[in-house]
KOLMI-377398 format. One record per residue (C-alpha): residue number from 1; chain; x, y, z. Coordinates in steps of 0.25 Angstrom, whole numbers, padded with zeros to 4 digits, always signed. Each point is the difference from the previous one (the first is absolute). Example, Ala and Ser with C-alpha at 12.3 -4.5 7.8 and 13.67 -1.06 7.14 Angstrom:
<atoms>
[1,"A",[+0049,-0018,+0031]]
[2,"A",[+0006,+0014,-0002]]
</atoms>
This chain:
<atoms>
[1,"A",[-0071,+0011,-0049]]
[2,"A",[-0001,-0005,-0016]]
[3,"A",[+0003,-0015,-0001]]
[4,"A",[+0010,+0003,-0012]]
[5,"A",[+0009,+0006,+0010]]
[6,"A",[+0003,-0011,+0008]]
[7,"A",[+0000,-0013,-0007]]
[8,"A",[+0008,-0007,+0007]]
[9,"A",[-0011,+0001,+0012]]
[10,"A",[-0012,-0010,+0000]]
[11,"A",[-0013,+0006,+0004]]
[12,"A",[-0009,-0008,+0007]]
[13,"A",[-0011,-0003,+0008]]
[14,"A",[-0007,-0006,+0013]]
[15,"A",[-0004,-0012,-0011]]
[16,"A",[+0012,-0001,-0007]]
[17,"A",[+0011,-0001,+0010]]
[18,"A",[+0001,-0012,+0005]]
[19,"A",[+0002,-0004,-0013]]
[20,"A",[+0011,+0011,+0000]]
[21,"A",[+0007,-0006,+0010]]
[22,"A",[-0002,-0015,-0002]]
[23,"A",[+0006,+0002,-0013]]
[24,"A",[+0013,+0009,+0002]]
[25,"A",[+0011,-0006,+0010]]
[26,"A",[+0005,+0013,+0003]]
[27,"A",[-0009,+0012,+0000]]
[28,"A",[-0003,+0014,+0005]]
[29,"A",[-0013,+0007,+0003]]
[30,"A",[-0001,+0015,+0002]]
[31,"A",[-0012,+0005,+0009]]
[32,"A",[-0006,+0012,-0005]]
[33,"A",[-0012,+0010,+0000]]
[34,"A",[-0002,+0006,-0013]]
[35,"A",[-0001,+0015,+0005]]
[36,"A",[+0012,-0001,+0010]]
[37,"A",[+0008,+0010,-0004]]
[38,"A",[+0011,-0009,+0007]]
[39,"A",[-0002,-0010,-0007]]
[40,"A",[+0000,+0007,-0014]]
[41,"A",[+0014,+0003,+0004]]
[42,"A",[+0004,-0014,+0002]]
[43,"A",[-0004,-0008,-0010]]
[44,"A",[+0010,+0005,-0009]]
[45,"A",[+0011,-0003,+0010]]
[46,"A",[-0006,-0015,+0000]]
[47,"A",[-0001,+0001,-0016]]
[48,"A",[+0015,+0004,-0001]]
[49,"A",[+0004,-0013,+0010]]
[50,"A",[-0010,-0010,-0007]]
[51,"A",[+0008,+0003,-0013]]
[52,"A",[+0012,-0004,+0008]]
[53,"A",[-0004,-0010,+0006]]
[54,"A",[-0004,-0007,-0012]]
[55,"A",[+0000,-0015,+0008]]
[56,"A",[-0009,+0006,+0009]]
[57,"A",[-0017,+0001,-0005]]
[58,"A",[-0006,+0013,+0004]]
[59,"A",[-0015,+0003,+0004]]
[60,"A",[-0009,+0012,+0004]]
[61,"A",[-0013,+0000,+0007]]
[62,"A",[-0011,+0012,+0004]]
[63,"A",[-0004,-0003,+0013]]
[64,"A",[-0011,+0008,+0000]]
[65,"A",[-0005,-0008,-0011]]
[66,"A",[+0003,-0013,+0005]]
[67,"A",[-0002,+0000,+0016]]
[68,"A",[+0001,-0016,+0002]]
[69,"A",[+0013,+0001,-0006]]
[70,"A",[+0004,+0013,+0010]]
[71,"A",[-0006,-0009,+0012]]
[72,"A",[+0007,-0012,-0002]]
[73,"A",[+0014,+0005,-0001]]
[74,"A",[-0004,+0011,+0011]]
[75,"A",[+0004,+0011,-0009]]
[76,"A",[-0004,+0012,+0008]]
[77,"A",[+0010,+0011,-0005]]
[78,"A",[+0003,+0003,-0014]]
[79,"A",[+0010,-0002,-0008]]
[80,"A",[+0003,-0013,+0006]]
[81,"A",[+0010,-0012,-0007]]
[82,"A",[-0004,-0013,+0003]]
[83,"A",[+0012,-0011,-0005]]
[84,"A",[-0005,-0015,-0002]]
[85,"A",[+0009,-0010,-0003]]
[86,"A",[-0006,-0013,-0004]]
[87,"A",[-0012,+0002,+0003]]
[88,"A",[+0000,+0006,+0014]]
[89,"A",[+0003,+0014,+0006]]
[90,"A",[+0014,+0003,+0004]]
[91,"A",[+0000,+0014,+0000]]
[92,"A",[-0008,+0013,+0002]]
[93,"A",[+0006,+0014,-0003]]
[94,"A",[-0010,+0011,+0007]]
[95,"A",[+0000,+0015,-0005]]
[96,"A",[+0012,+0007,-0011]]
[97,"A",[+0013,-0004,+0002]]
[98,"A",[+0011,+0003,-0010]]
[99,"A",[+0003,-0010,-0013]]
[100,"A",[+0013,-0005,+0006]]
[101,"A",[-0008,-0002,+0012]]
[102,"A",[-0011,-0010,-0008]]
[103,"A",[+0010,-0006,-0008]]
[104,"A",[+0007,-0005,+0011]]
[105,"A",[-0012,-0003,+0009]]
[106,"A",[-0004,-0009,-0012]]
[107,"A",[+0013,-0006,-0002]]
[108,"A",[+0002,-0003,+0014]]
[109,"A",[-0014,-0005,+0004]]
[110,"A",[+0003,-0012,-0013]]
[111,"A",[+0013,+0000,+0003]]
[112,"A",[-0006,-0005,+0016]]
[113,"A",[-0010,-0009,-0006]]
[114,"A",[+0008,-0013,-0001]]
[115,"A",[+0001,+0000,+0014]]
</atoms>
């Protein structure tokens, strides 16, 4: 998985983000192991809806490389999508679903927010 590839998709870390998250009103943080084969698969699909989604920041993060991070949020399946919205979780989206399926997820779990 080359950085280039995925621009629009912050990489981060167990120290880093808090920071993250404390900055960005709206963002998303995909869950992954960097061997899962799963997960190679989806992080294109996540790519394609962070270009779309340009009102929306995007972040990844290796959970085997950062086990605090994966403990804290109870990540225990991979790929998993974790919606914040100012600040807080909102959302979590477990195991590979479609792009429709995310971008909705996504949309509605903001959309739900206000309330």
């Amino acid at each position: 998985m080359n950085n280039n590839d995925y621009d629009r998709i912050t990489e981060v870390c167990d120290d880093s983000l808090n920071e993250f998250i404390n900055t960005h009103d709206r963002c998303v943080l995909l869950c992954l192991k960097e061997k899962c084969p799963y997960c190679i698969q989806f992080l294109p699909i996540v790519s394609s809806i962070a270009q779309e989604m340009p009102e929306v920041t995007f972040a990844r993060i290796n959970i085997d490389e950062n086990k605090k991070t994966a403990k804290n949020l109870n990540v225990r399946t991979v790929p998993t999508i974790i919606v914040f919205y100012q600040h807080s979780v909102k959302k979590g989206i477990i195991g590979m679903k479609s792009k429709f399926t995310i971008q909705n997820d996504i949309r509605l779990a903001f959309a739900t927010a206000h309330f």
